[in-house]
C-alpha positions as CSV (number, residue, x, y, z in Angstrom):
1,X,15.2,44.8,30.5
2,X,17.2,45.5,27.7
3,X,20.9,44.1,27.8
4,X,23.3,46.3,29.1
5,X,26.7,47.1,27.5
6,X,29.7,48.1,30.0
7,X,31.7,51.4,28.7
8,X,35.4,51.0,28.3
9,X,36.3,54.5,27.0
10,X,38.4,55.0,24.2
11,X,41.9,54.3,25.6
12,X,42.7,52.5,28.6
13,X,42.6,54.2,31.9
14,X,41.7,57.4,30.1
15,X,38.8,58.3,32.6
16,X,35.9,58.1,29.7
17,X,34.7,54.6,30.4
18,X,32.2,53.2,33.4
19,X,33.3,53.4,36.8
20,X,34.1,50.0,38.5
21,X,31.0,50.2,40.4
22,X,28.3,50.9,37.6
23,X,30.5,48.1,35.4
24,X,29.8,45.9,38.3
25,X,26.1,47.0,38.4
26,X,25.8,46.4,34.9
27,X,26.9,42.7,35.2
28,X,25.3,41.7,37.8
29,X,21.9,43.5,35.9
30,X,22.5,41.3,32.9
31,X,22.9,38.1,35.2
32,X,20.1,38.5,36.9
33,X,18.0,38.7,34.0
34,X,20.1,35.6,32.4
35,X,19.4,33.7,35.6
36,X,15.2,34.5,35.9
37,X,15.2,33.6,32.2
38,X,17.5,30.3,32.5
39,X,17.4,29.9,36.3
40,X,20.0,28.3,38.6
41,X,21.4,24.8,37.7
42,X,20.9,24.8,34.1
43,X,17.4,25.5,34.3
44,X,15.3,27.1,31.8
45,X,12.8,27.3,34.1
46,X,10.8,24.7,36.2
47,X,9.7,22.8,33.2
48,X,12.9,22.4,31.2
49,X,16.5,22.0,31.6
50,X,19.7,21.2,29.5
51,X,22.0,18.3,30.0
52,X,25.1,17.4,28.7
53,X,23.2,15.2,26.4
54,X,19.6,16.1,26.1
55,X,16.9,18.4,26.8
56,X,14.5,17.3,29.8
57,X,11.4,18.4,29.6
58,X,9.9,18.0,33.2
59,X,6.0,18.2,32.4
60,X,3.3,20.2,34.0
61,X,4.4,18.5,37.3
62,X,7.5,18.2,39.3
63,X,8.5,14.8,40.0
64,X,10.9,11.9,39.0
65,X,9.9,11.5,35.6
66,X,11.2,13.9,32.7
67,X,11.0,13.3,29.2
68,X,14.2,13.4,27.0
69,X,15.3,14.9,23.7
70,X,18.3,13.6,22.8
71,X,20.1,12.3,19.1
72,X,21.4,9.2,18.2
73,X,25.4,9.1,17.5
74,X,25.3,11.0,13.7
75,X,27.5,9.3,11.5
76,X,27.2,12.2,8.8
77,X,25.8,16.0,9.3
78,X,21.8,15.8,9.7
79,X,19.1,18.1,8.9
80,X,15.9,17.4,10.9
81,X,12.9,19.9,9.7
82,X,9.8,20.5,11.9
83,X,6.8,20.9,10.0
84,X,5.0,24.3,9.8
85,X,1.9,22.7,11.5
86,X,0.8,22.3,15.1
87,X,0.2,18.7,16.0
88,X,1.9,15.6,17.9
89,X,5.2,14.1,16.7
90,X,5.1,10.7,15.8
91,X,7.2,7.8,17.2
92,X,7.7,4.5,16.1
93,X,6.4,2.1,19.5
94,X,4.0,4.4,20.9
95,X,0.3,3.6,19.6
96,X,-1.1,7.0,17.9
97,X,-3.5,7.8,15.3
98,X,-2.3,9.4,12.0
99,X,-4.4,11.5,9.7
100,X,-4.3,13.0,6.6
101,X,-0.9,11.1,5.9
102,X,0.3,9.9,2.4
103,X,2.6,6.5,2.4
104,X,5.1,6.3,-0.3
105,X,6.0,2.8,-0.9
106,X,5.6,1.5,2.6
107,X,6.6,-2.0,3.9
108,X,4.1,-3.2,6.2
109,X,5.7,-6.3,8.5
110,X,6.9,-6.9,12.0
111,X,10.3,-8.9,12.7
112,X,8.4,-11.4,14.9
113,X,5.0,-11.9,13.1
114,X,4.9,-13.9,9.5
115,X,1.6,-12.7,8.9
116,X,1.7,-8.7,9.8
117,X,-2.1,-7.3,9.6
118,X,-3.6,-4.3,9.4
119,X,-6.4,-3.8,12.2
120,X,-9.6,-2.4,12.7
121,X,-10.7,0.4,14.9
122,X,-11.2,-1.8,17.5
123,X,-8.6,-3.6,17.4
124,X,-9.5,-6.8,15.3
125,X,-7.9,-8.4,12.0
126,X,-8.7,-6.8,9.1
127,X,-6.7,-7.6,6.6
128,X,-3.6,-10.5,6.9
129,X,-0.5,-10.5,5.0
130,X,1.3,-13.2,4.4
131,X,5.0,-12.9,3.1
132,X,6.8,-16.1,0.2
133,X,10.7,-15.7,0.2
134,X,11.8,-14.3,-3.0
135,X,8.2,-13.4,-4.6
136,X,8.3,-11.8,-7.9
137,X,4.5,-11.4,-8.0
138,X,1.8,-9.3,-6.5
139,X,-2.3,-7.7,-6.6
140,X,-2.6,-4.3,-8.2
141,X,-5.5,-2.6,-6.8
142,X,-7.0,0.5,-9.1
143,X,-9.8,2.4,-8.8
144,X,-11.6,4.3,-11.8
145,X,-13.3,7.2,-13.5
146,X,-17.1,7.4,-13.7
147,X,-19.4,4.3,-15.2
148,X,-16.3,1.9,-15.2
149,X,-15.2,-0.5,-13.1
150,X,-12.3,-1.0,-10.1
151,X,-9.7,-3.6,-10.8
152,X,-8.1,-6.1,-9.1
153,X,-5.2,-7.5,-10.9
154,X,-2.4,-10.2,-11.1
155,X,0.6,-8.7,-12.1
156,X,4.8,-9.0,-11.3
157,X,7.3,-10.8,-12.8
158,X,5.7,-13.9,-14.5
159,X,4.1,-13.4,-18.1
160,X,0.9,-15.6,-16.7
161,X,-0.3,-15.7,-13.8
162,X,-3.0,-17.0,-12.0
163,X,-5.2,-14.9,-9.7
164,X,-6.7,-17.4,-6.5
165,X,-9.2,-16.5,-4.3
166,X,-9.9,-19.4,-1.5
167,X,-12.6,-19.8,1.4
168,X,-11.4,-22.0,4.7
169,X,-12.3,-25.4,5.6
170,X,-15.4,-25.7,4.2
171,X,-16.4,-22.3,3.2
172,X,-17.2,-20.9,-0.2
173,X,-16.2,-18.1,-2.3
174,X,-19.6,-15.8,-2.6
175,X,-20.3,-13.4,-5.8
176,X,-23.5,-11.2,-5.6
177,X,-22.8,-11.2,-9.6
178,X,-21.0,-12.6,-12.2
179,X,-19.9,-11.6,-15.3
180,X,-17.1,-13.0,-17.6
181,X,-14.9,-11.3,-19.7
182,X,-15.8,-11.3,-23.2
183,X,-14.4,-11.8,-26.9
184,X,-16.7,-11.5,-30.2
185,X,-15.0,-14.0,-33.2
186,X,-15.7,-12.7,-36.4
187,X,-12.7,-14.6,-38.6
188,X,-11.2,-18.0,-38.5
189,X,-8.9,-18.0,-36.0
190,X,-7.9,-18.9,-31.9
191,X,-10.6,-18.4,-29.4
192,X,-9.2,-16.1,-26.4
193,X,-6.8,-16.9,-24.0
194,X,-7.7,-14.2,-21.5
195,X,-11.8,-14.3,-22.0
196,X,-14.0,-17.0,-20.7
197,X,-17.0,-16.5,-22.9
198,X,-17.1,-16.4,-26.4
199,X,-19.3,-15.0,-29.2
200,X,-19.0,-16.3,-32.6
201,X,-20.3,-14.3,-34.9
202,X,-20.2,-15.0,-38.5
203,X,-22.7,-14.6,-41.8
204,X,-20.8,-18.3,-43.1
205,X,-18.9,-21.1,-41.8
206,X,-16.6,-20.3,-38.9
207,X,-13.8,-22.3,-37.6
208,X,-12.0,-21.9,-33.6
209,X,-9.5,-23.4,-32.6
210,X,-9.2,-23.7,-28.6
211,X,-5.8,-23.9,-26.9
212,X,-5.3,-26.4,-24.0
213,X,-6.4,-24.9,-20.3
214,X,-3.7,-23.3,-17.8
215,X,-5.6,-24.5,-14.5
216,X,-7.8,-27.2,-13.9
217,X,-11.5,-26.2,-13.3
218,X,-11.4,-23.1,-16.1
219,X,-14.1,-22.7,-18.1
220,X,-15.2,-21.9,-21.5
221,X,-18.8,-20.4,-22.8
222,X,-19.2,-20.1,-26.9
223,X,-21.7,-19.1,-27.9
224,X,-23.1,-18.7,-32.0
225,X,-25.3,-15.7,-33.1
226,X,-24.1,-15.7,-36.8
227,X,-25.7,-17.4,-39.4
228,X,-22.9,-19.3,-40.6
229,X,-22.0,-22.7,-38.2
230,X,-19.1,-22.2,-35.9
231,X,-16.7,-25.4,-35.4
232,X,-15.1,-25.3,-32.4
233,X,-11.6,-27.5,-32.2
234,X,-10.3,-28.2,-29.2
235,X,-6.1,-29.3,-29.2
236,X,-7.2,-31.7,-26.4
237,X,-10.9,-32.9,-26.5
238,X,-11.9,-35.5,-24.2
239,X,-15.4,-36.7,-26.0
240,X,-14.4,-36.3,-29.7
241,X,-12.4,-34.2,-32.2
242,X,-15.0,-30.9,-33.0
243,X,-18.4,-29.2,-31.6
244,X,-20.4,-27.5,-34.2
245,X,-22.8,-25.1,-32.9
246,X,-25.4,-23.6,-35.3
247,X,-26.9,-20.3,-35.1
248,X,-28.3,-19.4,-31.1
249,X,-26.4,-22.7,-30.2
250,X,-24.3,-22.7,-26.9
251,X,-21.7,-25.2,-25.6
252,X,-19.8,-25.1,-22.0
253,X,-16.1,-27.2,-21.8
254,X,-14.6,-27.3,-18.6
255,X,-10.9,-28.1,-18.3
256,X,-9.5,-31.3,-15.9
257,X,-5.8,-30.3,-16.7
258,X,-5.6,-33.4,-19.5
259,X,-8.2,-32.4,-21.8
260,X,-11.4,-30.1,-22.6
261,X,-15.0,-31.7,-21.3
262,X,-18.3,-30.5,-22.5
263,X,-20.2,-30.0,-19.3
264,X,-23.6,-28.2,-20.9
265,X,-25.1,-27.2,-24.1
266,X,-28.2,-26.1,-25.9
267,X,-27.7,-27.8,-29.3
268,X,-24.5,-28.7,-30.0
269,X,-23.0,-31.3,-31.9
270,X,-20.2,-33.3,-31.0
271,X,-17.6,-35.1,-33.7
């Protein structure tokens, strides 16, 4: 039923307007309707009704439990927005699944766990963060085009930093392949920093120098496929002052934190 609008005429008392009685039916028409629609005691119908501070929602069946939609004391005007989607809203305790969801920045910890983790689908550790007070660096993990590789990086705050990988107890670290970053040395001049093996490639005599280690344990590889013999100089050389490798010539120095040690080489000599 459309609603129903009461006639007053166009002066009072002048006749024109509803009787009392069809004024009367006309309410009580347009409450009727209000009350199947609402119903009595605030009810919109059997399913939901309107509190002074929330919505109930009853459920499919009547009993003592109702869930409640109600708003946290705003301290400023709030807009809350409803998707244009169907779906379930999401709340912060209740244990849902999300899909298709992109996190901006998100901070995964828990205020009673050091070591929050993020779980498997059943339920098991999968990956285990732990949190140091005031870190300035972090991992950068990047993915890549076609034919080159993913990355896995140290980076933050620090100009050098070390990247650490450790197995428990008595467990190792297990590579299906290795590979070591490269340089090629074609001039006089400082072998790498940042490469682990090193080509020296020259038609004459070459000269590298080698800058002390930054950890104990890292390794260097030169190699010599020029014709010309490469000297190698280490600043801190345990078992002499130079290693001179001549063409196809290969030398290994390992570094204790004090000084470089030759640990392996195919014809190599040592000054």
């Amino acid at each position: 039923m459309t609603r129903q609008s009461i006639s007053v005429g166009s002066a009072a008392n002048d006749g024109t307007g509803d009787t009392l009685r069809s004024a009367g039916q006309k309410i009580n028409s347009n409450f009727i309707e209000l009350f199947n629609w609402i119903g009595d005691s605030n009810s919109l119908n059997s399913q939901i009704s309107l509190e002074d501070s929330a919505i109930a929602f009853e459920g499919s069946s009547t009993d003592d439990f109702e869930t409640r939609l109600a708003v946290v004391n705003p301290t400023a005007d709030r807009v809350i927005l409803l998707p244009d989607a169907g779906g379930t809203i999401v709340v912060t305790s209740a244990t849902q699944t999300l899909t298709n969801k992109t996190l901006t920045s998100p901070t995964i910890s828990a205020p009673t766990i050091t070591a929050p983790t993020i779980n498997d689908a059943n339920s098991n550790e999968l990956i285990k963060f732990t949190t140091v007070a005031s870190a300035v660096n972090e991992i950068t993990v990047s993915n890549n085009s076609t034919g080159n590789p993913v990355i896995v990086s140290a980076t933050g705050g620090d100009t050098n930093i070390n990247l650490r990988l450790d197995a428990k107890g008595t467990g190792s670290v297990r590579m299906s392949k290795v590979a070591f970053s490269s340089t090629e040395i074609t001039a006089n001049g400082a072998a790498s920093a940042n490469t682990s093996y090193i080509t020296c490639n020259k038609g004459t005599a070459l000269a590298v120098t080698l800058a002390n280690g930054t950890l104990i344990g890292e390794s260097k590889i030169f190699t010599n496929k020029g014709a010309g013999i490469a000297t190698i100089t280490p600043a801190s050389f345990a078992q002499g002052t130079t290693i001179a490798l001549d063409q196809y010539d290969a030398a290994t120095l390992v570094w204790d934190g004090t000084n470089w040690y030759v640990s392996g080489h195919y014809g190599a000599t040592i000054a």
